[in-house]
C-alpha positions, 0 to 999 in steps of 0.5 A, spaced: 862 385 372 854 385 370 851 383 376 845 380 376 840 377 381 840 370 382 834 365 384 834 358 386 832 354 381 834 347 383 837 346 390 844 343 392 841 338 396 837 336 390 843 336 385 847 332 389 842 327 390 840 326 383 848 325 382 848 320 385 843 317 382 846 318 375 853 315 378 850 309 380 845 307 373 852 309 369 856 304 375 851 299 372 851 300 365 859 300 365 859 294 370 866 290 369 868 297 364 873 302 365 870 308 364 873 315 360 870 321 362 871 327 357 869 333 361 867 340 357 871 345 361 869 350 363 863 349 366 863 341 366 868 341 371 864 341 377 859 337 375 864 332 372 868 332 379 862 331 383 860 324 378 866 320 378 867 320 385 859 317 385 862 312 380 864 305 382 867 302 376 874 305 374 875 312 371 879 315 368 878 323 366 881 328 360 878 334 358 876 339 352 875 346 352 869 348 347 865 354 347 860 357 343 859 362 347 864 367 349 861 372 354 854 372 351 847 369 354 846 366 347 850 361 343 854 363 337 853 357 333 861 358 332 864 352 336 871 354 338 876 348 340 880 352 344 883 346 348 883 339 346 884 332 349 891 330 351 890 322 351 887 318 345 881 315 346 881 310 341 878 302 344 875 306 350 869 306 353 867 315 353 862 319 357 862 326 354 861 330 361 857 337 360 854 343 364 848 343 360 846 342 352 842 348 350 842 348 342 845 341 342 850 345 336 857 344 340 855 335 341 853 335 335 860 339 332 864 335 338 861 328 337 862 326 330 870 329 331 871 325 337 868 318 333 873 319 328 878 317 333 876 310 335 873 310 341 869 303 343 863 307 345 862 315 345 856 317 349 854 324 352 852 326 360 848 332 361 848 335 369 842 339 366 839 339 359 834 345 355 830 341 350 826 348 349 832 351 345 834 345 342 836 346 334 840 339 333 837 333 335 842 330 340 842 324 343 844 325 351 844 318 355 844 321 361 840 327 363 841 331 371 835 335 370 830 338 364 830 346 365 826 351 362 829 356 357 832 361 362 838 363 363 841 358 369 848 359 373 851 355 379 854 349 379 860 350 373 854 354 369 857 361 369 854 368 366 861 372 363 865 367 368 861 369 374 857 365 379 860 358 377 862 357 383 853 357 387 853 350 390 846 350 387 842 352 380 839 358 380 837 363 374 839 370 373 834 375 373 837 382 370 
């Protein structure tokens, strides 16, 4: 394993607490709905798990595997489905769930296909969003955080499957 030096961007208390603010305007703006999470595996996970509890209205949960990475710091542009849905989302109310968005290339592949399959609603949930790499235009209803054009880790955010596991956003510092 490559090991890197990790430095605390954005603290566990500070990710928690903007969570739960997000929790709450999405338990608002759903208010008498049920709401669809789609988490993005692997990295969404954690983020996706920590949001549902923080939401008041039902919730129900389905995942995807998507990657444009691999073990890279830089996406590929290639976006691989390596592991879809495994309910219909038609007639629901859906909220893809992400780790980060970075080029914005893997929402604006995944997005289109999963409105082909008729959700109600389709829109897009962001722990932590990197406009200075953006090369599609998304558009993300929920953003935790804007980070600089670093590479971050921590809180599901991994770097060649490590340190998904911090508790807080750092960078990785070669």
């Amino acid at each position: 394993m490559e090991q890197a030096e990790i430095r605390e961007l954005i603290s566990e208390e500070a990710v928690d607490k903007r969570i739960k603010e997000m929790g709450a305007q999405i338990s608002k703006d759903y208010a008498g709905k049920e709401v669809h999470l789609i988490a993005i595996l692997k990295g969404g996970v954690f983020f996706a798990c920590e949001l549902a509890k923080r939401i008041t209205v039902p919730v129900t949960i389905d995942f995807m595997s998507v990657s444009s990475y691999g073990d890279s710091r830089e996406s590929s542009g290639i976006v691989k489905i390596a592991k879809d849905l495994d309910e219909p989302i038609e007639d629901k109310e859906v909220l893809i769930v992400e780790d980060i968005i970075d080029s914005g290339k893997t929402l604006n592949h995944l997005k289109p296909m999963l409105l082909s399959r008729k959700p109600k609603s389709i829109k897009i949930c962001t722990l932590l969003n990197k406009p200075e790499r953006r090369e599609v235009d998304v558009e993300v209803a929920y953003t935790g955080f804007d980070v600089p054009d670093e590479f971050v880790v921590g809180y599901g955010l991994d770097f060649a499957q490590n340190y998904r596991n911090l508790p807080y956003i750092g960078v990785a510092e070669e």
